[in-house]
C-alpha positions in Angstrom: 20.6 -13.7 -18.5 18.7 -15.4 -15.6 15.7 -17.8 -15.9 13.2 -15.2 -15.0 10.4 -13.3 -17.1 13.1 -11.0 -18.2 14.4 -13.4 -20.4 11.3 -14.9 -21.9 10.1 -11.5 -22.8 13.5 -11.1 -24.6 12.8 -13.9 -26.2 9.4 -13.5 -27.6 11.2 -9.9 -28.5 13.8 -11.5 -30.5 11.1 -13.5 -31.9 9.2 -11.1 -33.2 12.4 -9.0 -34.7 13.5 -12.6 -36.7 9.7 -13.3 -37.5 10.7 -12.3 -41.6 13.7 -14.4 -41.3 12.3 -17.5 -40.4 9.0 -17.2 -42.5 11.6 -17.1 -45.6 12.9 -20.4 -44.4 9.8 -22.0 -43.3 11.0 -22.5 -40.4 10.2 -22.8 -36.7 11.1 -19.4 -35.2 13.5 -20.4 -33.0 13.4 -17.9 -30.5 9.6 -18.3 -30.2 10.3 -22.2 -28.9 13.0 -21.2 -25.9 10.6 -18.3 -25.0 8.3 -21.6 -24.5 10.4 -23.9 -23.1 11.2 -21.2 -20.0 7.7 -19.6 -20.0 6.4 -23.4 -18.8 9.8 -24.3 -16.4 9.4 -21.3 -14.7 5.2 -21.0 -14.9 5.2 -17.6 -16.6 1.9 -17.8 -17.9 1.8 -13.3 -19.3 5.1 -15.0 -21.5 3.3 -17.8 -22.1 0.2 -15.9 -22.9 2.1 -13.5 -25.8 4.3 -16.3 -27.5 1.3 -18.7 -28.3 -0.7 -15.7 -29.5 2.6 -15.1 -31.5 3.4 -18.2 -32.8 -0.6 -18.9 -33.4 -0.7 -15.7 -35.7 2.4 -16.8 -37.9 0.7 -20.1 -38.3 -2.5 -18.5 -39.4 -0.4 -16.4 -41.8 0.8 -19.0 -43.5 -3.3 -20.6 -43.5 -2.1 -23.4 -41.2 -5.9 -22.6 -39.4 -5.7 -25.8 -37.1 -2.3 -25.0 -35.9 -3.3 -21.7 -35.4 -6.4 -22.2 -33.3 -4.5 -24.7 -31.1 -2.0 -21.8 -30.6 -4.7 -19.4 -29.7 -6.6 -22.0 -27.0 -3.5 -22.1 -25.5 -3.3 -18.7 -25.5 -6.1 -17.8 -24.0 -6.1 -20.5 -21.2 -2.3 -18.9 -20.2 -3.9 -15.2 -20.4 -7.0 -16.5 -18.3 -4.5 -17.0 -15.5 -2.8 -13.7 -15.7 -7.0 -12.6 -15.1 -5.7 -9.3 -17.7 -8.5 -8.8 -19.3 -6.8 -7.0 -22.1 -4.7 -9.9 -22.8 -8.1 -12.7 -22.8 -9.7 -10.3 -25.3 -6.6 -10.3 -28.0 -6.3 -14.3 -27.4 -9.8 -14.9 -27.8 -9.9 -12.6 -31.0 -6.9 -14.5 -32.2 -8.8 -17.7 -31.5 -12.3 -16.5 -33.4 -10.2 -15.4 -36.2 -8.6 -18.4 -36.9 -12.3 -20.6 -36.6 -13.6 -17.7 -39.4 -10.9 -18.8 -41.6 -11.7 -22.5 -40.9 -15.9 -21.5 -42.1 -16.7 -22.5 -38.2 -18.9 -19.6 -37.7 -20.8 -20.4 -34.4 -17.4 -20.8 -32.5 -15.7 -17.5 -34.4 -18.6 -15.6 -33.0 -18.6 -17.1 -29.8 -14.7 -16.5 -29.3 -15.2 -13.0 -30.3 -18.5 -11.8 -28.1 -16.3 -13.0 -25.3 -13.4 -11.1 -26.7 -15.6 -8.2 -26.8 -16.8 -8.5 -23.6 -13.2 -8.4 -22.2 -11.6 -5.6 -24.0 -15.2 -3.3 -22.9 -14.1 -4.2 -19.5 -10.2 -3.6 -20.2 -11.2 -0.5 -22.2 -9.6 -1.5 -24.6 -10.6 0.1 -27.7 -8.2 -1.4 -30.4 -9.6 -5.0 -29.1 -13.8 -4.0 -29.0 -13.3 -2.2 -32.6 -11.5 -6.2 -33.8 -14.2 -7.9 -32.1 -17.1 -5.5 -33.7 -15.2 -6.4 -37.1 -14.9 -9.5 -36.9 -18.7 -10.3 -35.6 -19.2 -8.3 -38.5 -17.8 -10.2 -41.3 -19.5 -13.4 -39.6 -22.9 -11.1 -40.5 -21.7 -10.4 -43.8 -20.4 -14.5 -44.4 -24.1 -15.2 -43.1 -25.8 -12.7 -45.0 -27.1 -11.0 -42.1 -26.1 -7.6 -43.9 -28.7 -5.5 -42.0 -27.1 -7.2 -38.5 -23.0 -6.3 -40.4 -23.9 -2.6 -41.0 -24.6 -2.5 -37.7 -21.4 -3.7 -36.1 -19.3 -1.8 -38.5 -20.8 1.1 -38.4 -20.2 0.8 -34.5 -16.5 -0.3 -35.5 -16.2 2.7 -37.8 -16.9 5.4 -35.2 -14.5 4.0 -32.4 -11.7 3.8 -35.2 -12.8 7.4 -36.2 -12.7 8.8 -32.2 -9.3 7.0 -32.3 -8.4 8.5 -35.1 -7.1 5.1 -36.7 -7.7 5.8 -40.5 -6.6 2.2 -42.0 -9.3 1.3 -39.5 -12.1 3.5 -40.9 -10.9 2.4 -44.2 -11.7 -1.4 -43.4 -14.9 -0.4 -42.2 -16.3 2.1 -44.6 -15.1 -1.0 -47.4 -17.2 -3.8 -45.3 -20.4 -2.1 -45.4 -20.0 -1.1 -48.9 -19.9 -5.1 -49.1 -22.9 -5.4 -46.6 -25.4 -3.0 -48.7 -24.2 -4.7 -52.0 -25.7 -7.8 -50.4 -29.0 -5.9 -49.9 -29.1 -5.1 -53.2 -28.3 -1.4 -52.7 -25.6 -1.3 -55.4 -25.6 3.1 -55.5 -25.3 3.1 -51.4 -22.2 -0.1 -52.1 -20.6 2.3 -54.2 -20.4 5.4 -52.1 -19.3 3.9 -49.2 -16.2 1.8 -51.5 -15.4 5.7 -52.8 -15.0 6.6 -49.2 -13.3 3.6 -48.3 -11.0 4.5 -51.4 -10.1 8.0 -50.5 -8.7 6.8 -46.7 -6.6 4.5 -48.9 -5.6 6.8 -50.9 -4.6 9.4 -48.6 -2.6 6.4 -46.7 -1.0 5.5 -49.7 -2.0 2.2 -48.7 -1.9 -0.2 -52.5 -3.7 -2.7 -51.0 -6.4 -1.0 -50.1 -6.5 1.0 -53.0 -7.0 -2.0 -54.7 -9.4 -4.0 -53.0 -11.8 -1.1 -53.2 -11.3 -0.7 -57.4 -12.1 -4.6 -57.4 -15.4 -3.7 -55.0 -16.3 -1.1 -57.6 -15.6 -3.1 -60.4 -17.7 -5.8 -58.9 -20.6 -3.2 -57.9 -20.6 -1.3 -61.4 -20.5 -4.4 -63.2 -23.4 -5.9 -61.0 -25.7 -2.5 -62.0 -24.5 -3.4 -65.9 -22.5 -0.1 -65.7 -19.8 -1.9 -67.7 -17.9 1.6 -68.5 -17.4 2.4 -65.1 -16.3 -1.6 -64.2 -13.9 -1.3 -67.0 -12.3 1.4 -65.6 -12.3 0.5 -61.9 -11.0 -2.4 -63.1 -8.2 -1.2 -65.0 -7.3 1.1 -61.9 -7.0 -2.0 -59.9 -4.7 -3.7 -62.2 -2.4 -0.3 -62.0 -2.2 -0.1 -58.0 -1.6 -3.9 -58.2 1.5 -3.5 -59.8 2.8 -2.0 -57.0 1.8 -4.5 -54.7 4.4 -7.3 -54.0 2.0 -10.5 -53.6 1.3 -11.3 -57.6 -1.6 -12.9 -56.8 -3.7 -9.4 -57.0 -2.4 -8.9 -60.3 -3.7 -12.3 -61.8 -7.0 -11.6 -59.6 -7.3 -8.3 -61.7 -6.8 -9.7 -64.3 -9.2 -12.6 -64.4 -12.0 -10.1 -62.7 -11.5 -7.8 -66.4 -11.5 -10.8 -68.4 -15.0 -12.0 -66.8 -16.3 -8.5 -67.0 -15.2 -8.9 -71.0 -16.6 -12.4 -71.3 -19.7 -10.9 -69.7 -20.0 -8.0 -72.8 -19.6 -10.8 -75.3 -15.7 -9.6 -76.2 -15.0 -12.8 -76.3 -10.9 -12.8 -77.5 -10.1 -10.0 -75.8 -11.5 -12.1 -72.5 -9.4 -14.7 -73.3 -6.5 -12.7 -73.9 -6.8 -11.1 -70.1 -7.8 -14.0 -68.5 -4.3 -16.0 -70.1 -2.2 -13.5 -68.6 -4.3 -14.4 -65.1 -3.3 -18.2 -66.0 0.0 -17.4 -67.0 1.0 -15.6 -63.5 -0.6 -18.2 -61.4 1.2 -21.1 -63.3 4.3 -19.1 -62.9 3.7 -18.5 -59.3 1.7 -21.9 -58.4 -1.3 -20.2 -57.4 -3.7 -23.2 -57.3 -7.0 -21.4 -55.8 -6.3 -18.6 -58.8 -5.9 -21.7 -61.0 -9.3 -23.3 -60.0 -10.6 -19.8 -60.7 -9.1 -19.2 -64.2 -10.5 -22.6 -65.6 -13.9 -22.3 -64.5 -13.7 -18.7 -66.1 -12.4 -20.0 -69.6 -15.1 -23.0 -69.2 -18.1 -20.2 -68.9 -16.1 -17.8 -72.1 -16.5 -20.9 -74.0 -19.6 -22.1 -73.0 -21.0 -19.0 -73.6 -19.4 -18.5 -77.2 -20.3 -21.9 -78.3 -17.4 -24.0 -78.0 -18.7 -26.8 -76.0 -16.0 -29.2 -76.4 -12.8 -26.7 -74.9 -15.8 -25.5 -72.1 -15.5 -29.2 -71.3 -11.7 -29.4 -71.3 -11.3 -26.6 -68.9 -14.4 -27.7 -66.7 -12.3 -31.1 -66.2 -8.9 -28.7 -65.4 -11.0 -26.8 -62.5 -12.2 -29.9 -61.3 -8.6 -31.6 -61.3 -7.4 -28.5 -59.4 -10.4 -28.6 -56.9 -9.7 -32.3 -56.1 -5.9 -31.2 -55.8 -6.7 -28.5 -53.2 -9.0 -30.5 -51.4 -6.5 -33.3 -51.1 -4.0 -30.5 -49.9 -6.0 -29.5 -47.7 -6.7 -32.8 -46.2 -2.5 -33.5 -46.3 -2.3 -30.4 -44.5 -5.3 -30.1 -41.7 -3.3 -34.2 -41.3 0.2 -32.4 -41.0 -0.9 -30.0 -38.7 -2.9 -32.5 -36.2 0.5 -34.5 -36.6 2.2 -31.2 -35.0 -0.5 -30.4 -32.4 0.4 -34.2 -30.9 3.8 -33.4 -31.4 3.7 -30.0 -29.4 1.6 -31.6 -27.0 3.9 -34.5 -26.0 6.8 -32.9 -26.1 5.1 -29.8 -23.5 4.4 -33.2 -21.7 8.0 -34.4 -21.6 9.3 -30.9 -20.6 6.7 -30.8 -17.7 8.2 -34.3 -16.9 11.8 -33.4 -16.7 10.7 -30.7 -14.6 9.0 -32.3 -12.3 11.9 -35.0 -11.8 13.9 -32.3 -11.3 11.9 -30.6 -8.6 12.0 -34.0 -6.5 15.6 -34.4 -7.3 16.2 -31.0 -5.7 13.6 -31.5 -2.7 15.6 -34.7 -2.4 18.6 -33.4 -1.7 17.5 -30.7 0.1 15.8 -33.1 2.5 19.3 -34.2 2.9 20.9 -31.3 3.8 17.9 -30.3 6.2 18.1 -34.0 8.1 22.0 -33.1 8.3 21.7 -29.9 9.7 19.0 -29.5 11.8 20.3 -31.3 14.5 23.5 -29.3 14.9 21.0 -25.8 13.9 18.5 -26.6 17.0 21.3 -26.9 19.4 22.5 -23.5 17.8 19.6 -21.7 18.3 18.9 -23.0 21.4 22.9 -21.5 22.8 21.8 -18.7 20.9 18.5 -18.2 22.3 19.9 -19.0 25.7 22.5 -15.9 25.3 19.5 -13.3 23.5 17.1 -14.0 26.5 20.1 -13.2 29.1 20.9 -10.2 27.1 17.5 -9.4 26.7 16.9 -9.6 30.3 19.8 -7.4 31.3 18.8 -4.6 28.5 15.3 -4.7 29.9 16.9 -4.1 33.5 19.0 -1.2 32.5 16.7 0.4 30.3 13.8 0.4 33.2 17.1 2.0 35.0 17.4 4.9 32.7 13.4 5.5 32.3 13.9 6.0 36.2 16.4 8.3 35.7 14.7 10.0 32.9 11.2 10.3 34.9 13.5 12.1 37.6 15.4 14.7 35.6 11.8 15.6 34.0 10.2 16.0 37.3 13.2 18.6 38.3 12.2 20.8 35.3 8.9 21.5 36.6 10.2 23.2 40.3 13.1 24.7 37.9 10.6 26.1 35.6 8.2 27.4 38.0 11.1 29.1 39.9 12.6 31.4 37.2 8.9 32.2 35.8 7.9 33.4 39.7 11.4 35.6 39.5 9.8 37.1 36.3 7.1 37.9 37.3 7.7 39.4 40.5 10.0 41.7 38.5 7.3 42.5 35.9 4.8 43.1 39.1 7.5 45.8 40.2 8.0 47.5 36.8 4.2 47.3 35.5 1.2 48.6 35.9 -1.4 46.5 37.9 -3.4 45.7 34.5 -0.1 44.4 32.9 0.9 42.2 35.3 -2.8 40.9 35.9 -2.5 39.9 31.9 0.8 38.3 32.4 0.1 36.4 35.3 -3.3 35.3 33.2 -1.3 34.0 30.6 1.3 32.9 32.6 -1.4 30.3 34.5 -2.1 29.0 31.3 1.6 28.0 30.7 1.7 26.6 34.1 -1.0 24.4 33.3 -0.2 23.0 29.9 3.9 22.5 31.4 2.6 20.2 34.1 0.3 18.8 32.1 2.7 18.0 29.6 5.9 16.7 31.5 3.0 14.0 33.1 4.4 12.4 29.8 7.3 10.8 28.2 6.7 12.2 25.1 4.3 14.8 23.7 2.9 15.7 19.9 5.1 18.0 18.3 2.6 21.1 18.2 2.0 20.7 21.8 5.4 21.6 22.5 5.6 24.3 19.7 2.1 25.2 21.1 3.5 26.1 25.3 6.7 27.3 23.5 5.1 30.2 22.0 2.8 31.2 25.5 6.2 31.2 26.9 7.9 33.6 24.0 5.2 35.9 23.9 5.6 36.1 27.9 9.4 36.4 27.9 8.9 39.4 24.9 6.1 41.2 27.0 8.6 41.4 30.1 11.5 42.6 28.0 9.6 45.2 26.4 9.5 43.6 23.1 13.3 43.7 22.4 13.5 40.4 20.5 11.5 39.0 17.7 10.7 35.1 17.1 9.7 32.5 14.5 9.0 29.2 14.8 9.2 27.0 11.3 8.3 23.1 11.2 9.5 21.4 7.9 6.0 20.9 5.4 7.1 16.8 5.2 6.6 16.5 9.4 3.0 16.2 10.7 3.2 17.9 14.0 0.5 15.9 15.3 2.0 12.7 15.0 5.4 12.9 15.5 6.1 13.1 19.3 9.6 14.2 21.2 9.8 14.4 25.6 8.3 17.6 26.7 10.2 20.8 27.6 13.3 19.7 25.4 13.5 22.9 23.3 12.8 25.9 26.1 16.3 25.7 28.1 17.9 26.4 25.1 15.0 29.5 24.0 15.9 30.6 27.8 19.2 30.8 27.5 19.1 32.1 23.8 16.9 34.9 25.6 18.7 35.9 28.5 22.6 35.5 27.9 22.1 36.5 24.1 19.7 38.7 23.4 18.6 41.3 26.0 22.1 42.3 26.2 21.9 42.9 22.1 21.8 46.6 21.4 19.1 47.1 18.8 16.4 44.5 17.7 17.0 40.7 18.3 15.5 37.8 16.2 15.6 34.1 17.5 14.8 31.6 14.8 13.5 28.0 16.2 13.4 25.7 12.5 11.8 22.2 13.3 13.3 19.4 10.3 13.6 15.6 9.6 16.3 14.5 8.1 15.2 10.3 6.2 12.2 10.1 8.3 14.0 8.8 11.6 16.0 11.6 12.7 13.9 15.1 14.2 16.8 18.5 14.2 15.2 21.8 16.3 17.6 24.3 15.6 17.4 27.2 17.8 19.3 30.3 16.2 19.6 33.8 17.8 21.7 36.8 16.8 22.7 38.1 19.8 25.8 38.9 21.7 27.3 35.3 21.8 28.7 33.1 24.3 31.9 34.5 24.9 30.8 38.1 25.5 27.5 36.9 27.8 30.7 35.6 29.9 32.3 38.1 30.1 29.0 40.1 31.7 28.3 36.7 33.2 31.9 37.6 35.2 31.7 41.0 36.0 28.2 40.1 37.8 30.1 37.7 40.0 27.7 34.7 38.5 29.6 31.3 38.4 26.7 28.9 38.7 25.7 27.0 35.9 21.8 27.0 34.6 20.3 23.9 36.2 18.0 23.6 33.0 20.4 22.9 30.9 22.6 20.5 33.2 18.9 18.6 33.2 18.4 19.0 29.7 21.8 17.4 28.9 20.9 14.6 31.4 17.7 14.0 29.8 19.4 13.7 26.0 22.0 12.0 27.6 19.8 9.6 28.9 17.4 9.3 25.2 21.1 8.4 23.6 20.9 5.4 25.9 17.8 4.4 25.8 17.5 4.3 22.0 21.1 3.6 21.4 21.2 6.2 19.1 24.6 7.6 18.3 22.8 10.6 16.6 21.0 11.7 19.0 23.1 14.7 20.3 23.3 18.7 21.0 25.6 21.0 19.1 26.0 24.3 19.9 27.7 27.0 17.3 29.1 30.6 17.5 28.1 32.4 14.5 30.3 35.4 13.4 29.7 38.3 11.2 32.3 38.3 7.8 34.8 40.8 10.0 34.8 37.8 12.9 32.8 39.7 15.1 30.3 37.5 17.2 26.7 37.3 15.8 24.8 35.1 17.6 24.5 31.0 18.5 23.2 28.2 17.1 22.3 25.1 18.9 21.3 21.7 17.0 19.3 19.6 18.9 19.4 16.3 17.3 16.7 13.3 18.7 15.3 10.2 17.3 11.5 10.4 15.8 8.8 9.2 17.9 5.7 8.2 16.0 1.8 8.1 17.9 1.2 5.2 16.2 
C-alpha cells in the first residue's frame, strides 16, 4: 500500500483486530506503532488522533494510568487539529478517565465538562451520556450524591431514548450507589433490582453480579442479614461464570465479612480462606490486602488478639508491597513516556533531514533545468502568440461571415412570410387576415429583434418558433399538428444557440412534407443535451418524404434550391469553425413505414452549448 491515510487506518484496523493477541504477550501491539510512525511522517493527525486514543485505552486496561493519560493528551492535541469535535470529546473522555483512575479528581472533571461540551456540539450522544457518567462518579467519589443522582439520572434517559440497555443498566446501578450514600438504603435497593433486571435480560454476568454484591452490601447495611446472605450467595453463582476469578474471591470475602459480622465466626473463616486461597493461586495482591485485614477484624472480634495481630502485619506487608509496585510502575511508565518521546523526536529528525535532502536535490535539478526550460518556453511562447494571432484573425473572419449569412435570413424570412400572406389575404376573410397579419407583426418584431444577436436564450427561439407554427397551421387550414419538447435537465433560459437556426428546417418540414400528406400531419421538434456540452434539436415530421416532394418538386418545373437552408448550412458550417467542433453537424433521415414505404424526415441538428454566464 502507499504512504497515505489509507494505510494508517489499515493499520490502526489491524491493530485493533490483534489487540487480544498482543495483550496475551504483553506486548507492544505492533501494528498500533507503524500506524504511528506514518501517521507523524506523513502529518495525519485523524490517524494519529485514533491510534493514541487506542493504544492509551490498552494501557489503561492493563492500570498503566500514567501511560494512559500521556496517550490520551496526545490524543486530544492530534484531534484538536482535525477541529472534529466528535473526535476532542472521546480523547478528552479518554483523558478524564484515566486522571479518575489516578484519584486526580479536579483534572478528571475538567477533561470531561470539556468533553461534554464537545460531543453537545458534535451531537454526539454516546460521548455526552460518558461524560454525564463519568462527572458522575467524580460526585459519587466526592460524596456529592445529591450532585451524582443528578447527572445519571440525565445519563439514564439519553441511554434510554437511545435505547442502549447496558447503558441504563450502568446508570440505574450508580444511583442505587448515590442514594446508599445518603443513607436511603430502601430507594439503593430498588434502583440495584432495576439495575439487575437490564442485566438480566442482557445476560450480562457481570452485571448481574455487581448488582447482587450492591444488594448484599445495602441489605447488610439495613442489618437485613437474610436477604445479604442470599444476594450474596447469588453473586457467588453468576460469578462462576465470569472468567476474571477475582469476582469469585471478592464474593467470597464479602459472605465471609457479612458472617464475621453475625458472629459465625468458623464458618467466616471458612469463606473467607477459599477468598485467600484463589487470590494466592491467582496473585491477586489488592484481594490479598483485603482478605488479611478481614481475618484481623474475625479475630479481633472473637478474641484472638495474638492471630488478629499476625494477619494485621500480612495486610500491612502487602500494602507496602503494592505501594512499592506502584511506585516501580508509575517509575516504569515515566521511563516509557521519555522513551516514546525521544524516539517521536528522532523520527521527526530523520524526517526533517530527509525533507532537506530531497529539497536539496531538487534545487539541483531546478538550477539544471531552468535555464534550458526558459528558453523553451520562451520558443514556445514565441510560436502560441503567432498562432494565437492568426486564430484571432481568422476567427474575426468567420464572425464576419457569420454576421453576413444571419443578416440574409431576415430579407429571406420576410419574403416568403409576405408570399403567405398575400395568399391568405386572397383566400380569407378580411377579419382572418387582419388576425394573421396581427400576429404575424409580432413575429416580425421578435425575428429582427433576435438575429441583432449572435446567440439567443433557448425559449426565445422556441418562444418565435411557435408564433410562426401557429401562423403556418392557420394558413394551411390546420392540416398539421406540432409539439415542441425541451429535455427537463436544460434550463432554456440559460443555455443560448444563434437565432433562427431551427425554422428552415420547420419550413421545409412544412411545405415539401406535410401539406402534400393526405390526412393529419404531426411535426415533432425534441430539444436534448447529450454530457452537458453538446445541444441536439431534432425536427421529425411524418409526411410524404424527400424523394416524393421531388418528384412534385419536378412536375412543378422548380429546380432552385431554398436559400434558407443554403444559409443555414453556411451558418453551421461556419459554428463548426469557429468552435472547432467536429460535432457540430446536420443530419438529415428518411423514415419508412415496416413495408418501406416513406414516412416522413428526420433532421438532427447537432451545435455546441452556449451558456449566459
Amino acid at each position: 500500500m502507499p504512504n497515505d491515510s489509507g494505510k494508517v487506518n489499515w493499520y490502526i484496523a489491524k491493530g485493533k483486530a490483534m489487540a487480544r493477541f498482543f495483550d496475551g504477550r504483553k506486548e507492544e501491539n505492533a501494528f498500533f506503532q507503524e500506524a504511528i510512525t506514518l501517521g507523524q511522517r506523513i502529518r495525519y493527525s485523524r490517524g494519529l488522533a485514533n491510534v493514541y486514543n487506542e493504544v492509551g485505552t490498552a494501557k489503561r486496561n492493563r492500570s498503566e494510568y500514567i501511560l494512559a493519560n500521556d496517550y490520551h493528551e496526545k490524543a486530544i492535541k492530534y484531534a484538536e487539529e482535525t477541529k472534529d469535535d466528535r473526535l476532542i470529546s472521546i480523547s478528552l473522555n479518554n483523558a478524564g478517565v484515566d486522571n479518575r483512575r489516578m484519584d486526580q479528581l479536579q483534572k478528571a472533571f475538567d477533561y470531561h465538562f470539556r468533553a461534554l461540551q464537545a460531543a453537545e456540539r458534535a451531537n454526539d450522544v454516546r460521548s455526552v451520556c460518558v461524560a454525564i457518567n463519568s462527572i458522575g462518579n467524580i460526585e459519587l467519589s466526592t460524596e456529592k450524591y445529591t450532585d451524582a443522582i443528578g447527572h445519571f439520572t440525565k445519563a439514564l434517559e439519553l441511554e434510554e431514548k437511545n435505547k442502549n440497555e447496558l447503558g441504563e443498566a450502568i446508570n440505574l446501578g450508580n444511583i442505587g450507589y448515590a442514594y446508599q450514600g445518603l443513607g436511603k438504603i430502601d430507594l439503593a435497593i430498588e434502583f440495584y433490582k432495576r439495575s439487575l433486571a437490564v442485566n438480566q435480560k442482557l445476560k450480562n454476568n457481570t452485571g448481574m453480579a455487581i448488582c447482587y454484591n450492591s444488594l448484599g452490601n445495602a441489605y447488610q447495611e439495613k442489618k437485613d442479614y437474610t436477604h445479604a446472605m442470599e444476594a450474596l450467595q447469588k453473586a457467588l453463582a453468576v460469578n462462576d461464570k465470569v472468567e476474571d476469578k477475582i469476582h469469585i474471591a471478592e464474593s467470597y470475602l464479602n459472605i465471609g465479612m457479612l458472617l464475621s459480622r453475625q458472629g459465625k465466626h468458623e464458618e467466616a473463616r471458612r469463606y473467607i480462606q477459599q477468598s485467600l486461597d484463589l487470590s494466592l493461586h491467582w496473585r491477586f495482591k489488592s484481594m490479598l490486602l483485603e482478605v488479611y485485614k478481614a481475618l484481623a477484624a474475625d479475630y479481633k472480634a472473637s478474641g484472638d488478639f495474638k492471630r488478629s495481630l499476625e494477619f494485621t502485619d500480612r495486610s500491612l506487608l502487602y500494602k507496602d508491597s503494592i505501594l512499592d509496585e506502584n511506585a516501580a510502575m508509575a517509575l516504569a511508565q515515566t521511563r516509557a513516556i521519555y522513551e516514546v518521546d525521544r524516539k517521536d523526536i528522532q523520527i521527526k529528525a530523520l524526517e526533517h533531514d530527509k525533507q532537506l535532502s530531497e529539497l536539496r536535490t531538487k534545487r539541483n535539478i531546478v538550477y539544471m533545468f531552468s535555464t534550458a526550460g526558459f528558453l523553451l518556453m520562451l520558443a514556445v511562447g514565441a510560436f502560441f502568440y503567432i498562432r494565437h494571432r492568426n486564430l484571432e484573425a481568422n476567427k474575426h473572419t468567420l464572425q464576419l461571415e457569420l454576421r453576413s449569412l444571419r443578416a440574409q435570413m431576415n430579407p429571406h424570412f420576410i419574403f416568403n412570410s409576405l408570399s403567405s400572406i398575400h395568399r391568405f389575404i386572397w383566400s380569407n376573410s378580411q377579419e382572418e387576415a387582419s388576425d394573421y397579419l396581427t400576429k404575424f407583426s409580432k413575429l416580425m418584431r421578435m425575428i429582427l429583434d433576435n438575429t441583432q444577436h449572435t446567440f439567443i436564450s433557448l425559449n426565445k427561439e422556441v418562444e418565435s418558433l411557435r408564433l410562426y407554427l401557429d401562423l403556418e397551421r392557420l394558413r394551411c387550414n390546420g392540416v398539421f399538428e406540432y409539439r415542441i419538447n425541451i429535455a427537463d435537465d436544460i434550463n432554456d433560459d440559460e443555455v443560448m444557440l444563434p437565432p433562427m437556426i431551427i425554422q428552415p428546417y420547420v419550413e421545409n418540414a412544412i411545405w415539401h412534407g406535410l401539406v402534400h400528406k393526405s390526412g393529419k400531419g404531426m411535426l415533432d421538434i425534441s430539444i436534448t443535451m447529450r454530457s452537458g456540452r453538446t445541444l441536439i434539436c431534432m425536427v421529425t415530421d411524418n409526411g410524404i418524404g424527400r424523394k416524393r416532394a421531388l418528384e412534385i418538386k419536378a412536375k412543378k418545373g422548380e429546380t432552385h434550391r431554398s436559400m434558407g437552408m443554403q444559409v443555414t448550412e453556411g451558418r453551421i458550417d461556419l459554428i463548426r469553425k469557429i468552435n472547432n467542433s467536429r460535432d457540430t453537424n446536420v443530419t438529415i433521415t428518411d423514415l419508412e413505414s415496416e413495408d418501406g414505404t416513406p414516412a416522413g424526415t428526420q433532421v438532427a441538428i447537432t451545435l455546441p452549448v452556449e451558456h449566459i454566464f
